[in-house]
C-alpha positions in Angstrom: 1.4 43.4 -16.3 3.5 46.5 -14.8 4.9 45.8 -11.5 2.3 48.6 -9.9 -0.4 46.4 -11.2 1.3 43.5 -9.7 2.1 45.1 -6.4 -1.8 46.3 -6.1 -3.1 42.7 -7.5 -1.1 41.7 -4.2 -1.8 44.3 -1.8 -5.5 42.8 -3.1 -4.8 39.3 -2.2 -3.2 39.8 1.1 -6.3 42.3 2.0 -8.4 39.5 1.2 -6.3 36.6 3.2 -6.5 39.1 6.1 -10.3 39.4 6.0 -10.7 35.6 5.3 -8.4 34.9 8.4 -10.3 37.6 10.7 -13.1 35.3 9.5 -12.5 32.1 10.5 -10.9 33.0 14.2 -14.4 34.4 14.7 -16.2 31.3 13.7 -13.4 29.3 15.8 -14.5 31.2 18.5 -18.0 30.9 18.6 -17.0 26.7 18.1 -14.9 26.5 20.8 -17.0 26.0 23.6 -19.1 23.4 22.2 -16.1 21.7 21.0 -15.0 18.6 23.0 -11.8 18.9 24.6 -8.7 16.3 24.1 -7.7 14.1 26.8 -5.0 15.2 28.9 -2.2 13.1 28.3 0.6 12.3 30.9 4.5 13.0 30.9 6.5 12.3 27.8 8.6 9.2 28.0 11.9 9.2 26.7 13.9 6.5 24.9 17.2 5.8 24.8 18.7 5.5 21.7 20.9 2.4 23.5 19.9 -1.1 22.1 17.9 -3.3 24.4 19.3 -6.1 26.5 18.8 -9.0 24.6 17.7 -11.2 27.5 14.4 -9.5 27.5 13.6 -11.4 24.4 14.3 -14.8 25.6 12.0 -17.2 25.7 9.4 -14.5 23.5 7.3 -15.9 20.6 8.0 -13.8 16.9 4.4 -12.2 16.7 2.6 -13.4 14.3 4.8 -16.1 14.0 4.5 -18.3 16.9 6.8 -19.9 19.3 10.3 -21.4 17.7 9.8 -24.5 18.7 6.4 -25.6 17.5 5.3 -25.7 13.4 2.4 -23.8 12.0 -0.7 -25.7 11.8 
């Protein structure tokens, strides 16, 4: 292929990306009013990068382990 036939085999595709695109933002906007809307959610959270305290954890079972102190039956 010459690069004019590549350019217009191109040109082509783009044309048709353009009308596929114009295409679905119409059926979007038919959808969108029947289309349930999310849940607002509330303020993001941040968290520190800083380790925990450790004294939270005491006297915590390992999940899914059980406490420290007693055996698996």
């Amino acid at each position: 292929m010459s690069l004019q036939e590549d350019l217009t085999a191109v040109r082509r595709s783009l044309d048709e990306l353009v009308r596929s695109v114009e295409r679905l933002e119409q059926d979007v906007a038919r959808q969108a009013p029947a289309a349930p809307r999310p849940a607002a959610r509330g303020p993001m959270v941040s968290v520190p990068d800083t380790p925990y305290d450790s004294s939270l954890w005491t006297d915590s079972d390992d999940e899914g382990l059980g406490a420290r102190d007693r055996r698996a039956p």
